[in-house]
N, C-alpha and C positions, 0 to 999 in steps of 0.2 A: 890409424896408422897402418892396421893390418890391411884395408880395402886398396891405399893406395899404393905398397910393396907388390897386394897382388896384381893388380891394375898395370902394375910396373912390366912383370915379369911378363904380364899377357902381351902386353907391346911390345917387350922382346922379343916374343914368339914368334910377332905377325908384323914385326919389323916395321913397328914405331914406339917406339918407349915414351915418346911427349904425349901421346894420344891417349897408353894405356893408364899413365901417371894421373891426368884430366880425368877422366871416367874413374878413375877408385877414386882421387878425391870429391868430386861427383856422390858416388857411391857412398864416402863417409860422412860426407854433411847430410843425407838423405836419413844416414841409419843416425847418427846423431839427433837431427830433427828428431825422428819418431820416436826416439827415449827421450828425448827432452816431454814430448807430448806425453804419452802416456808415464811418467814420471806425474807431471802435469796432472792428473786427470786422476792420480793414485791421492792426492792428497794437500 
């Protein structure tokens, strides 16, 4: 949730907020994956 708020705010910046929303959820599947994996990998 936190990735895609920032993601948000970033496109606000740079004057596209649909862009910045895509790239942090991007971002949050990406960070989700790699805890899923090493979750994974712990046991």
């Amino acid at each position: 949730m936190a990735a895609i708020l920032t993601g948000f705010f970033a496109g606000i910046a740079t004057g596209d907020a649909m862009r910045g929303v895509m790239i942090g959820t991007a971002v949050g599947i990406a960070m989700a994956v790699l805890l899923w994996l090493a979750d994974r990998r712990r046991g």
